[in-house]
C-alpha positions in Angstrom: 43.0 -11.2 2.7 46.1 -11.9 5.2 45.7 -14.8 7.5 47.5 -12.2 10.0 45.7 -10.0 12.2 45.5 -6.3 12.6 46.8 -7.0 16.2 49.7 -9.2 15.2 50.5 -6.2 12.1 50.6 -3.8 14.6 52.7 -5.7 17.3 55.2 -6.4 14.5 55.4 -3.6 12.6 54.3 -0.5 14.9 57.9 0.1 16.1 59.7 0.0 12.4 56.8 2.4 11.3 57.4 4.8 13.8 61.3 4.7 13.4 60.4 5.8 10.0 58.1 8.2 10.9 60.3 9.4 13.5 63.2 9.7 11.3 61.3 12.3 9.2 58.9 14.3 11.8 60.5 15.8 14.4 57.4 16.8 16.5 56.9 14.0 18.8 53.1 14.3 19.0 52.8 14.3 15.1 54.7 11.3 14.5 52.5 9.5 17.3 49.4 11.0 14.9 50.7 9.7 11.8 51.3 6.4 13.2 47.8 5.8 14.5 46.4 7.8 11.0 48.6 4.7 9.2 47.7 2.0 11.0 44.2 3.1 11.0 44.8 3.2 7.0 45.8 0.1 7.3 43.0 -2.1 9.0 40.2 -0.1 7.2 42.0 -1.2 3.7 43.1 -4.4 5.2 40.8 -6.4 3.2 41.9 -4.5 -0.2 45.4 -6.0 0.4 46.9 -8.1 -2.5 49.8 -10.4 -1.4 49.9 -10.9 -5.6 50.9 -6.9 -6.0 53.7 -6.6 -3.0 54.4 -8.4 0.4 52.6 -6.9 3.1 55.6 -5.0 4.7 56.1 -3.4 1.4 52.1 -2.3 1.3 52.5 -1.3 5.4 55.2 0.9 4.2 53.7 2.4 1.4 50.9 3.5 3.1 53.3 4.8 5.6 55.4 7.2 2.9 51.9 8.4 1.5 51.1 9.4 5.1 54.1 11.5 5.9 54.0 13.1 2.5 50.4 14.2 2.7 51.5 15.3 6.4 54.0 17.8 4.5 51.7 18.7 1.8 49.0 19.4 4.5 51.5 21.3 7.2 53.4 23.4 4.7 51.2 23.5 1.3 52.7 27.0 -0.2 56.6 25.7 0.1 58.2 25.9 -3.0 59.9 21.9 -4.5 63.3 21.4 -3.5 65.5 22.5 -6.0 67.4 19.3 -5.8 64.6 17.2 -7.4 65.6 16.0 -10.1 64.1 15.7 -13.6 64.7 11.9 -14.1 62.5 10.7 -11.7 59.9 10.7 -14.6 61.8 8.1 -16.4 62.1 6.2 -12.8 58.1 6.4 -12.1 57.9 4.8 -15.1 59.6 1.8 -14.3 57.9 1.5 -10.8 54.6 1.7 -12.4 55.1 -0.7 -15.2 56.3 -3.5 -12.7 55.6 -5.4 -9.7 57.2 -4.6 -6.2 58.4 -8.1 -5.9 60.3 -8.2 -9.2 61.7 -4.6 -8.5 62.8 -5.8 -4.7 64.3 -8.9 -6.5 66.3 -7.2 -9.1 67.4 -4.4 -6.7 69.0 -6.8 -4.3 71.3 -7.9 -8.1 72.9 -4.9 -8.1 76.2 -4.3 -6.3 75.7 -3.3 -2.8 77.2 0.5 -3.6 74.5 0.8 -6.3 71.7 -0.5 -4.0 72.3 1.7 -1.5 72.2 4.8 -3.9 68.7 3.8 -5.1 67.1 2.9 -1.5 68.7 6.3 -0.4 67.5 8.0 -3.4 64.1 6.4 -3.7 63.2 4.9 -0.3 64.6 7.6 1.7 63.7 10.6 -0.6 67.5 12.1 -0.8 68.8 14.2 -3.7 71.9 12.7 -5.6 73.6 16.0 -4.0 72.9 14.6 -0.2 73.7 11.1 -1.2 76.8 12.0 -2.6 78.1 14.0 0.5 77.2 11.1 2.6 79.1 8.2 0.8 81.7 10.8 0.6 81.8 10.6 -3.4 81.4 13.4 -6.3 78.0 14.2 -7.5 79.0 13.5 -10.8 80.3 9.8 -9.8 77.0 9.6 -7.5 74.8 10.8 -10.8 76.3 8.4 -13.0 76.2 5.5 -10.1 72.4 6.0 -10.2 71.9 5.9 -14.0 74.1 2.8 -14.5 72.0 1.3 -11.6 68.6 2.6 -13.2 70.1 1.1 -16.2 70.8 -2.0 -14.4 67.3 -2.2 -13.1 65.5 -2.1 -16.5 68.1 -5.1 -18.0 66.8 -6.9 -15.2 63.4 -6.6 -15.6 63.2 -6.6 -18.7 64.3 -10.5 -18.8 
């Protein structure tokens, strides 16, 4: 268990979770639900927490991300997927299963910045390769290949 309390979590990380929350909900008095339904996640599991699996801002997050999602799935459960998903992400899950968050953080910050950004965007931020690529102002074909070459990268990595 954290030698941190769940009043010195919240101070420090209440405002980052709610500028991620925020960034995704519009509704004001949602994102003020979801942020006490996460932190109140958080303490109840606080004991379950294993600094050996990821560093606590990456659990604090995760829990964060599961919360909005199930917030969508509960607020609009008969919309259809986006079209834009993709099919590889099969192939990605894999790879985020099969290792530790601290070795993925570590090999993500090896790839060139352009790369890194594609895969937080992509994975962190939930944006299809067709979003991503209008924002850094690139194809989609050179964004698609961008993100295999740094999927590729990822696995070399990891694999060492």
């Amino acid at each position: 268990m954290p030698t941190v309390s769940p009043e010195q979590i919240y101070a420090e990380y209440s405002g980052k979770v709610m500028g991620y929350i925020r960034a995704r909900v519009r509704n004001k008095a949602d994102a003020e639900d979801l942020l006490s339904d996460v932190f109140e996640k958080i303490i109840r599991k606080l004991d379950g927490f294993d600094p050996e699996k990821a560093s606590l801002s990456t659990w604090i997050f995760t829990v964060t991300r599961n919360t909005v999602i199930d917030h969508f799935r509960r607020s609009r459960p008969s919309e259809e997927l986006d079209e834009n998903l993709s099919d590889d992400t099969e192939l990605d899950e894999d790879l985020l299963n099969t290792e530790s968050l601290t070795e993925l953080a570590t090999a993500l910050r090896k790839l060139p910045q352009q790369l890194m950004d594609i895969v937080v965007l992509r994975y962190y931020d939930g944006k299809p390769l067709t979003e991503i690529a209008r924002m850094m102002n690139l194809s989609y074909g050179a964004v698609k290949l961008r993100h295999q070459n740094a999927i590729m990268l990822l696995k070399q990595s990891l694999a060492t």
